[in-house]
C-alpha positions in Angstrom: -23.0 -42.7 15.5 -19.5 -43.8 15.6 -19.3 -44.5 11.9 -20.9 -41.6 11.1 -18.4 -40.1 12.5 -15.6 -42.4 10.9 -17.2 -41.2 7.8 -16.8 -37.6 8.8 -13.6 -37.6 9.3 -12.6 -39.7 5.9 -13.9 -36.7 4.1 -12.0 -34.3 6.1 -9.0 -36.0 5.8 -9.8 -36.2 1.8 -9.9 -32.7 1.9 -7.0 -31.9 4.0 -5.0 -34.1 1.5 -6.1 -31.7 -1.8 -4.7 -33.0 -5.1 -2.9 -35.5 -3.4 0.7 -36.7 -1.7 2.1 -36.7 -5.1 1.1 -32.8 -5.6 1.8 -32.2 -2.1 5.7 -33.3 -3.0 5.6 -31.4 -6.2 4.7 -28.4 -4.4 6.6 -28.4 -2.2 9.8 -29.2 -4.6 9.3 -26.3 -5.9 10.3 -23.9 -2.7 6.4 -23.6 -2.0 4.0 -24.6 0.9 0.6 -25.8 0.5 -2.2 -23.3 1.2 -2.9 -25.1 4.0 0.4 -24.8 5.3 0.1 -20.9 4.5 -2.4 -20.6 6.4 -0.9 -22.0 9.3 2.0 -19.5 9.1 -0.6 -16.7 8.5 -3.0 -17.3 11.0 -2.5 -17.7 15.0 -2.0 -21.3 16.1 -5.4 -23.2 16.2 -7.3 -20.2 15.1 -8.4 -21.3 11.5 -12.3 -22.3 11.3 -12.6 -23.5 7.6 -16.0 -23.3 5.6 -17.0 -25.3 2.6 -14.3 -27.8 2.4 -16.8 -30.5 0.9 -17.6 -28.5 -1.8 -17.1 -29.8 -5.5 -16.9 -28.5 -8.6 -20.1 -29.2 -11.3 -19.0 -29.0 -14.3 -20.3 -31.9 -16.9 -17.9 -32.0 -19.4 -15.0 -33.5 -20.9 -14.9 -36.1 -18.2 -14.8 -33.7 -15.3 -17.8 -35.2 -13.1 -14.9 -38.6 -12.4 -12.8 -36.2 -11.4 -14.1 -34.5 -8.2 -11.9 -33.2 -4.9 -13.4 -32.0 -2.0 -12.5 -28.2 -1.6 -12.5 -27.5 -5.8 -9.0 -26.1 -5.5 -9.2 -23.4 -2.9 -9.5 -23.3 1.2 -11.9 -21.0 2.9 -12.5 -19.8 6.3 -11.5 -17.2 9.6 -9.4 -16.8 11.8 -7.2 -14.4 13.9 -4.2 -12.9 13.5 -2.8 -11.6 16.9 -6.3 -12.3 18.0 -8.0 -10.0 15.6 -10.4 -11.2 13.2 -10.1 -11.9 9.6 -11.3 -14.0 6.7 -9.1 -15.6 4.5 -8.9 -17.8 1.1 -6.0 -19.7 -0.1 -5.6 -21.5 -3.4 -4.7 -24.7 -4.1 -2.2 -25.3 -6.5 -2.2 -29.2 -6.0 -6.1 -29.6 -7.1 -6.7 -28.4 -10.6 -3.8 -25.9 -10.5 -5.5 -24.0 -8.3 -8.1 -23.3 -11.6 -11.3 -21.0 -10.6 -14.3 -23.0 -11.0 -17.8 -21.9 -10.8 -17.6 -23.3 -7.2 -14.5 -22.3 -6.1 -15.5 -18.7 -6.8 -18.8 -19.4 -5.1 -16.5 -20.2 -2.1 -14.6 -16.6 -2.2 -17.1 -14.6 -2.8 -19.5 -16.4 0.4 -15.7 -15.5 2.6 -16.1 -11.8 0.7 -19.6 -11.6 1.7 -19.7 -12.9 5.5 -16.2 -10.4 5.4 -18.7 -7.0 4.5 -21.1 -8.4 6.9 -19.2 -8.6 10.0 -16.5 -5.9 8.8 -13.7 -7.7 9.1 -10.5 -7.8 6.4 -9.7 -9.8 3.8 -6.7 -11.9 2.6 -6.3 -13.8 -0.3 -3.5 -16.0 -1.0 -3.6 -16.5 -4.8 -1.8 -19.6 -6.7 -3.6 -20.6 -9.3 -3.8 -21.6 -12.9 -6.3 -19.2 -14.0 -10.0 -20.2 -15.5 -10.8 -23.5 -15.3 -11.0 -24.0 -19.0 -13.6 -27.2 -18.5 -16.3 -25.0 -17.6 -16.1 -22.2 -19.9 -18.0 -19.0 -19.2 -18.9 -20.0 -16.1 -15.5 -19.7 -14.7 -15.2 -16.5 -16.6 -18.9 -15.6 -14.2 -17.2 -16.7 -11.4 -14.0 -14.5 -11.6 -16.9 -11.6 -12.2 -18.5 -11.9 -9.3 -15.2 -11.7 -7.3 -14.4 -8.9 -9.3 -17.6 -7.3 -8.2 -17.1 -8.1 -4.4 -13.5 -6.3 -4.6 -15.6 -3.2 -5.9 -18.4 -3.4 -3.0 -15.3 -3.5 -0.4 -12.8 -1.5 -1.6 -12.9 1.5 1.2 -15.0 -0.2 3.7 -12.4 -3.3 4.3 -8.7 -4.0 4.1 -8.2 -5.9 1.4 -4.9 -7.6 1.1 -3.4 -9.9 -1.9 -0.5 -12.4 -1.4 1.0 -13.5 -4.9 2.4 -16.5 -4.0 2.3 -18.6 -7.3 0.9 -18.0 -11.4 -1.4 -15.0 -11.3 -2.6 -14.5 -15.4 -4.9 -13.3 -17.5 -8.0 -12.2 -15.8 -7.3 -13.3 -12.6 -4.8 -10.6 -11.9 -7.5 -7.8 -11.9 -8.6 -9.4 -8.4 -5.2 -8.9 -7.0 -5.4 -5.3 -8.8 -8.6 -3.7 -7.1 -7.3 -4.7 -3.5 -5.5 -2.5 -1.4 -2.2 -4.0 -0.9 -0.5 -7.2 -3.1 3.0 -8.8 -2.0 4.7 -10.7 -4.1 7.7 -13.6 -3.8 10.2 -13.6 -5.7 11.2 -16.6 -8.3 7.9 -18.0 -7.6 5.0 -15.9 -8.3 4.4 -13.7 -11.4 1.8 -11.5 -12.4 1.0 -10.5 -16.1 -2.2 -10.6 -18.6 -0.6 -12.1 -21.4 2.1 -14.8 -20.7 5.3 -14.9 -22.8 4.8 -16.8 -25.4 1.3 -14.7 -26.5 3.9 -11.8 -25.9 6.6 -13.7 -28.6 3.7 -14.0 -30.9 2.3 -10.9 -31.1 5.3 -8.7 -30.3 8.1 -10.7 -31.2 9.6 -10.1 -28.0 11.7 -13.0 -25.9 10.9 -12.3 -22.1 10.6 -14.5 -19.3 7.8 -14.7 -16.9 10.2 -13.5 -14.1 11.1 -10.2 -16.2 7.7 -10.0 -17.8 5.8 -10.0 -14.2 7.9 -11.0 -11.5 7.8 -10.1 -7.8 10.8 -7.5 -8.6 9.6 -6.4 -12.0 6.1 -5.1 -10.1 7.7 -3.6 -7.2 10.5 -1.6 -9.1 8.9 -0.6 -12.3 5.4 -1.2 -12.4 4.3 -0.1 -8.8 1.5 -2.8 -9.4 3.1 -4.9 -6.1 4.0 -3.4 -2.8 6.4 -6.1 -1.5 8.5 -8.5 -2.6 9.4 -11.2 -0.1 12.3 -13.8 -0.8 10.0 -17.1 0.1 6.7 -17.8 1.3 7.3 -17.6 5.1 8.9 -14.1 4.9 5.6 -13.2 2.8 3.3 -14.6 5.3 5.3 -13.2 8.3 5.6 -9.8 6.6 1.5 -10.0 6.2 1.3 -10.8 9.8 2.8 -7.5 11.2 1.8 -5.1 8.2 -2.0 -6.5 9.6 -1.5 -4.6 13.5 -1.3 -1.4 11.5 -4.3 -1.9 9.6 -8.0 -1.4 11.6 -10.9 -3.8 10.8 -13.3 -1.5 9.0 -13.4 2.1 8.2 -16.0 2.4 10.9 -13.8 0.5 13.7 -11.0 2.9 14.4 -7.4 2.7 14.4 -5.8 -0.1 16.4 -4.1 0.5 19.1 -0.8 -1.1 20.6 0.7 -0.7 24.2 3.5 1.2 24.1 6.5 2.1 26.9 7.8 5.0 24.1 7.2 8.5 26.2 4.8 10.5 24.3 7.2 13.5 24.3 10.1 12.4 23.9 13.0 14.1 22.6 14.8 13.7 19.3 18.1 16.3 20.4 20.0 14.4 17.0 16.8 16.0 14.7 18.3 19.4 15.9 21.4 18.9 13.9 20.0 16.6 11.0 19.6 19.5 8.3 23.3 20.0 6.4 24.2 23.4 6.3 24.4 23.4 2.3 21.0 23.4 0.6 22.1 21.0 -2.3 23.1 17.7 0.7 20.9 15.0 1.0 20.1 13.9 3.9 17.9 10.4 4.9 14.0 11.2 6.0 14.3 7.6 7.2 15.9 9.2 10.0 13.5 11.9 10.9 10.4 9.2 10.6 12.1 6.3 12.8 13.2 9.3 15.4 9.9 10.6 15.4 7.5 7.1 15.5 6.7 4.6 18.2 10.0 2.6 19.3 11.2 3.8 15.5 9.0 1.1 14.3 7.8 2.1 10.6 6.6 0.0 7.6 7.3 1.2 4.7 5.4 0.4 1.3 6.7 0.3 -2.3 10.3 1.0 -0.8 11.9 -0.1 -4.1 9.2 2.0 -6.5 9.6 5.8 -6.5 11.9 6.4 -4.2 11.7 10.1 -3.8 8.5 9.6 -1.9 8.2 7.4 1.2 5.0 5.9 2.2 4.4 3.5 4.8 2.4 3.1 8.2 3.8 3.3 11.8 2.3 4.3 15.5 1.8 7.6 17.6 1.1 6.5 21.7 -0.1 3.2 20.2 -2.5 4.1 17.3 -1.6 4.1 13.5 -0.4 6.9 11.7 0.0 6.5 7.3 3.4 9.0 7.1 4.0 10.5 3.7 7.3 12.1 3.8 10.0 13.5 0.5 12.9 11.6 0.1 16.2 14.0 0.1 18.6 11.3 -1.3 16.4 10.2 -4.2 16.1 12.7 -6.7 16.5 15.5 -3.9 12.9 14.7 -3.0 11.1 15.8 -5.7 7.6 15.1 -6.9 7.5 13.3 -10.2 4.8 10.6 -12.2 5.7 7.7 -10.2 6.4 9.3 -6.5 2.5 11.4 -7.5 0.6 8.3 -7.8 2.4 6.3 -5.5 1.7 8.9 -2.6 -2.1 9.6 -3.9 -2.8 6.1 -3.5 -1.9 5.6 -0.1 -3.7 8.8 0.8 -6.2 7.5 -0.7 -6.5 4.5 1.4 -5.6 6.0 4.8 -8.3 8.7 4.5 -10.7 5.8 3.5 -10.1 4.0 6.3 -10.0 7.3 9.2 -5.9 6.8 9.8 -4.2 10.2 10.3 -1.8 11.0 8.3 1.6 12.7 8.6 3.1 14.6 6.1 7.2 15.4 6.2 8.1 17.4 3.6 11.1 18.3 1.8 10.5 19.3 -2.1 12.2 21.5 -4.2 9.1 21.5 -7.0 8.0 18.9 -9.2 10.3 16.8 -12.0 11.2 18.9 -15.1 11.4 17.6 -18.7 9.7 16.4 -21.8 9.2 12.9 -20.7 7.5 14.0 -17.2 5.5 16.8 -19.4 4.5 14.3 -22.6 3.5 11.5 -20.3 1.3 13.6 -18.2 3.0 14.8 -15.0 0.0 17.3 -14.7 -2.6 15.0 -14.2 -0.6 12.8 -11.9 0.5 15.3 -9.7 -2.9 16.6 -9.9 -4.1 13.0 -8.3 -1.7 13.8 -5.3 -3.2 17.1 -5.0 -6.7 15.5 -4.9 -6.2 12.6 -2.5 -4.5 15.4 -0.3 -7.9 17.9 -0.2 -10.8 15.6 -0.3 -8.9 13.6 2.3 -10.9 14.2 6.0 -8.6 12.4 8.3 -6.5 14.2 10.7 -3.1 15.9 8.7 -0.7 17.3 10.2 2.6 18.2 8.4 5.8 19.0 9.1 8.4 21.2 6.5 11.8 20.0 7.3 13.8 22.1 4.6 12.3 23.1 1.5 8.3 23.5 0.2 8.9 25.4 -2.9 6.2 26.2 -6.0 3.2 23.9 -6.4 4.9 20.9 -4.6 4.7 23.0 -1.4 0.9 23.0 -2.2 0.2 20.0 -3.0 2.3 18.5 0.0 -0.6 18.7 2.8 -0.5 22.5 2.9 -2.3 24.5 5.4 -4.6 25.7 2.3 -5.7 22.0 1.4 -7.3 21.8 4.8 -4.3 20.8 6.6 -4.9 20.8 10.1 -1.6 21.6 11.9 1.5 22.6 9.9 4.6 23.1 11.5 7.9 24.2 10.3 11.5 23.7 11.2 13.7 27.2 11.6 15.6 25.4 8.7 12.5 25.1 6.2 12.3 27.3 3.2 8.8 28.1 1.6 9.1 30.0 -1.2 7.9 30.1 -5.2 11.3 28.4 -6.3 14.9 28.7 -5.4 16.6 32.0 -4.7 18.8 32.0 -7.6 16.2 31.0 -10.5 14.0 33.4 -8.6 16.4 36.5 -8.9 17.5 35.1 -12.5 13.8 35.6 -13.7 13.2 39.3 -11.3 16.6 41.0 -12.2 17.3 40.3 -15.9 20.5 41.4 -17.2 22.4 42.3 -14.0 26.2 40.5 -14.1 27.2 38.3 -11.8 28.2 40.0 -9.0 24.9 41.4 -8.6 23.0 38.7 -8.9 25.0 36.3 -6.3 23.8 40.2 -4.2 20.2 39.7 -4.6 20.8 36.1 -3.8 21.9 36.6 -0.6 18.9 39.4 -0.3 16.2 36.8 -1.4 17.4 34.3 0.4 17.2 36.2 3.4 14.1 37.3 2.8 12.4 34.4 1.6 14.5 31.1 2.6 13.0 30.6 6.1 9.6 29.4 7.5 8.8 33.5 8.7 7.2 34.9 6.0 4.8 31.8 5.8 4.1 31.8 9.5 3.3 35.3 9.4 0.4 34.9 7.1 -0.8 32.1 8.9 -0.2 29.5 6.6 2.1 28.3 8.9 0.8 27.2 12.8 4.2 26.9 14.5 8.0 27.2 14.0 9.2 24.3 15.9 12.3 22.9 17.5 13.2 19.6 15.5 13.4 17.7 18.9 10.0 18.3 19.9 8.2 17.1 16.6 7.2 13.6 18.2 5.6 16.1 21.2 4.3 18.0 18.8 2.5 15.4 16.3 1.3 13.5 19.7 -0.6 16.6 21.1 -1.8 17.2 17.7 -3.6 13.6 16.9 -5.0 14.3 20.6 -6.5 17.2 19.9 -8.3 15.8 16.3 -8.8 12.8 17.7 -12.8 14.2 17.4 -12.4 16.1 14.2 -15.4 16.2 12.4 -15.0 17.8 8.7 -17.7 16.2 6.0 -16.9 16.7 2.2 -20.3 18.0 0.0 -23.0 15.0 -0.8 -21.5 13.7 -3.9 -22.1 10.1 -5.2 -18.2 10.0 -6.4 -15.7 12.4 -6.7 -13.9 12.1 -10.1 -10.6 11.8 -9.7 -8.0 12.6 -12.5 -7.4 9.1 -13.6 
């Protein structure tokens, strides 16, 4: 028994060693941990239970059967973080590059598969070469059947990406189809075709930090959500965005202890509003003022900034906020902030988190380059994930909720549930002054600044919207925590069912 034991634990330790000391030291030169070590950051202490780590690659050619390593480039397993469940993959840069074999996809999908089965998240920490050129197509078959596996999930399990190394060619479409990808920067990079095939065919010079960097695809692409400075901040930052995030979309919201009275009051919120219509203001401040302990995690904060989206907690449970920025493009709706916000929608309706809605629009982005690059069909996504979405909504108009945008933004006719008003919200067809421009053609000056005044009025308060319903309550800034709190109490039961559909079709 005893050496079959020894023998045990030779293997083990030839697994826990990957590609090698050598590697090991090259890796870590580099700024980068292991994805062992990763995984030690990511998971709670002593937690990890790893699967397959004797598993080998079999490919037959070009000398590859003398060159075996226990694991084939990637470490599987469970484990818990804060003591909730969750499977987990990490890449091995050190063995192979971290190339996807036939077996090490075998390995990924099994984690996807027992993942569905017990519905539980997933996170994959990626680092890896790309295909395993050796074996071919199978490779190609193995990255397929991960790709199917993202597919079969996608709605009915977190799915969460770390980029924490090279992500190219195929292998970013994993990555692509889960729900939320960070990123750190100088290290990881994300593109199709690498520079040089970029050179070649394009004649362009770029590096791979500018042609897919962790900044590049949180700023400009939107394709990451957070870009971390090293891998500990990533893995850290992966730890607490997890609390906010429930198992399944059949487990429920998680929900934290918390000493933050449900109704208390925000007195500061009374006086947040400037007096002149045209001065930003930060809706940081109204979300933090209004959330748990003024705890909020915000996503794509560097991407479309006129739109904030992030998760935070009501008495303990998760809330996805959606909320106009004021001091980004005064808040309004344009290509960028439309799909940024429909996506998350998206995601918290799939997975039966409320949402919040804090709105502050003054219409959606004018122009040719909005117009001839298809603002219509991306707002029209917002406006979609907005009313098929079943989830509690409750929204709240802080200032103004003018034209379309006031539509689109959770209203009361897209089957929001409750939507409250400020005394200081305006919900009208457009501002007074274009409004009276286009009514009273031809009057001077003087009397249009007079029917200004009479539109605005008339028009520039939550009243007339209130009175038809279409607004539940006018509401003292201070009490909106009270107010949202009562409100997710009361739908804590809804039940609203969209028609039997195999797929909606969203405008893509």
């Amino acid at each position: 028994m005893s050496a079959n034991i020894a023998e045990m634990e030779k293997r083990r330790e030839a697994a826990r060693m990957g590609g090698g000391q050598r590697r090991i030291d090259a890796q870590h030169a580099k700024g980068k941990l292991t994805a062992r070590e990763r995984l030690d950051v990511l998971l709670d202490e002593h937690s990890f239970e790893e699967i397959d780590a004797y598993v080998e690659h079999n490919c037959v050619d070009f000398g590859m059967p003398d060159s075996t390593i226990p694991g084939d480039g990637v470490v599987t397993g469970s484990g818990t973080i804060n003591g909730r469940l969750v499977f987990v993959f990490s890449q091995d840069f050190t063995v192979f590059g971290g190339a996807v074999s036939e077996r090490h996809a075998m390995k990924i999908c099994k984690i996807m598969d027992m993942a569905m089965k017990v519905g539980a998240p997933v996170i994959g920490l990626n680092d890896s070469g790309g295909a395993r050129i050796q074996e071919g197509v199978a490779s190609l078959g193995g990255y397929a059947e991960i790709f199917q596996r993202n597919v079969n999930a996608s709605g009915v399990i977190p799915q969460i990406s770390l980029i924490m190394g090279p992500c190219a060619g195929g292998a970013v479409y994993s990555p692509a189809m889960t729900d939320f990808i960070f990123m750190v920067k100088d290290s990881s990079y994300m593109f199709v075709t690498g520079p040089d095939v970029v050179k070649t065919v394009t004649n362009e010079i770029v590096t791979q930090e500018e042609l897919g960097g962790a900044v590049t695809h949180t700023t400009k692409t939107s394709v990451a959500d957070l870009a971390c400075e090293n891998d500990i901040e990533a893995l850290l930052q992966v730890r607490e965005f997890f609390d906010f995030l429930p198992q399944s979309n059949t487990s429920g919201v998680p929900d934290r202890p918390t000493s933050d009275p449900w109704d208390r009051l925000e007195n500061s919120l009374d006086t947040l509003i400037p007096a002149s219509p045209t001065q930003p203001y930060d809706m940081h401040e109204v979300i933090r003022k209004v959330l748990d302990e003024g705890e909020f995690f915000e996503i794509q904060p560097k991407h479309a900034g006129n739109i904030i989206c992030g998760f935070g907690r009501i008495e303990g449970k998760t809330v996805g906020v959606v909320a106009n920025q004021p001091l980004v493009l005064a808040g309004v709706l344009d290509i960028n902030s439309s799909k940024k916000a429909a996506r998350f929608v998206r995601f918290c309706d799939a997975f039966e988190i409320p949402i919040v809605t804090f709105v502050d629009v003054p219409g959606f982005l004018p122009g040719t380059a909005q117009e001839h690059n298809g603002i219509i069909k991306h707002g029209a996504k917002l406006l979609f994930a907005y009313a098929e979405a079943t989830v509690p909504k409750i929204t709240v108009i802080t200032r103004k909720a003018y034209g379309g945008a006031y539509d689109v933004m959770a209203s009361k006719h897209l089957r929001g549930d409750l939507n409250y008003a400020w005394p200081t919200a305006e919900i009208a067809v457009m501002g007074a002054k274009g409004a009276v421009e286009i009514i009273f053609r031809g009057l001077d000056a003087e009397g249009i600044a007079q029917k200004t005044k009479e539109y605005e009025d008339r028009f520039a308060n939550p009243f007339v919207a209130a009175s038809k319903g279409f607004i539940d309550e006018v509401i003292h800034p201070h009490s909106t925590r009270r107010r949202i709190a009562l409100g997710l109490r009361k739908l804590r039961n809804k039940a609203l069912e969209n028609p039997w559909k195999k797929h909606d079709n969203i405008p893509l």
